[in-house]
C-alpha positions as CSV (number, residue, x, y, z in Angstrom):
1,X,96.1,88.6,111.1
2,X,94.7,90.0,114.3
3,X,92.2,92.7,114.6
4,X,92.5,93.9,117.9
5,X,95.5,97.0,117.7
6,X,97.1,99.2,120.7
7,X,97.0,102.4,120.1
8,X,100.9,102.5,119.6
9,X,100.8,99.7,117.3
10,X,98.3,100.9,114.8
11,X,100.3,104.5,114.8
12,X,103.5,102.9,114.2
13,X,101.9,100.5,111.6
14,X,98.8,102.8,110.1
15,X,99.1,101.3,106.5
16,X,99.3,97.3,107.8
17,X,95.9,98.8,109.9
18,X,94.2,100.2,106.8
19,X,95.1,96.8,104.9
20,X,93.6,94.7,107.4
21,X,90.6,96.9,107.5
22,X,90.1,96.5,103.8
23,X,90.5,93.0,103.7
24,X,89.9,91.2,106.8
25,X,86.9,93.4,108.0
26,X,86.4,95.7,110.8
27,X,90.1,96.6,112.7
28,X,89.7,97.5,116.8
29,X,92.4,99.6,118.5
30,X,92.4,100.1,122.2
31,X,93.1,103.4,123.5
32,X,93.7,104.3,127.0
33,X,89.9,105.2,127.4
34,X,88.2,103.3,125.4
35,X,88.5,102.1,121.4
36,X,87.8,102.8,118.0
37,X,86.3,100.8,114.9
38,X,88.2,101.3,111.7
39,X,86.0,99.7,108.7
40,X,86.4,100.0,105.5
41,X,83.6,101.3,103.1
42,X,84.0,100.5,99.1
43,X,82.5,103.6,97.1
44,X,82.4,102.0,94.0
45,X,81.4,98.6,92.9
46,X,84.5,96.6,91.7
47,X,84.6,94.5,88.6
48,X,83.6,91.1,90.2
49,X,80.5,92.6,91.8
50,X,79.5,94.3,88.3
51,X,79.6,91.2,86.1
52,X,78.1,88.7,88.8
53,X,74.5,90.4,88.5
54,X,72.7,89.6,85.3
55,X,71.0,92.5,83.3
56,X,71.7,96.2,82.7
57,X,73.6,98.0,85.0
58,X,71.9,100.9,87.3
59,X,72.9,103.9,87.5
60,X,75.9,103.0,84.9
61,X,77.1,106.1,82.7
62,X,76.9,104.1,79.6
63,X,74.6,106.8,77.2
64,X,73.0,103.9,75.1
């Protein structure tokens, strides 16, 4: 998948963008002045991440 976009084709095809952006890393679409950087920022740790660092948890809302 590329990710270089025109501006058309990332209109026309906003959730295949949004995909890419999550998974395949920053997406670029050209405009007819210049371009923006779509990137994808996770809020929240997912599961994977959680359980490959040993110990407690920080900021976890476990009330032990």
């Amino acid at each position: 998948m590329t990710n270089q976009w025109h501006r058309h084709e990332a209109e026309a095809r906003i959730r295949e963008l949004l995909d890419a952006a999550k998974t395949s890393g920053p997406q670029t679409v050209r405009d007819t002045d210049g371009a923006f950087t779509i990137t994808f920022s996770q809020t929240k740790a997912g599961l994977e991440q959680l359980f490959s660092k040993p110990g407690p948890l920080q900021d976890d809302d476990l009330d032990l």
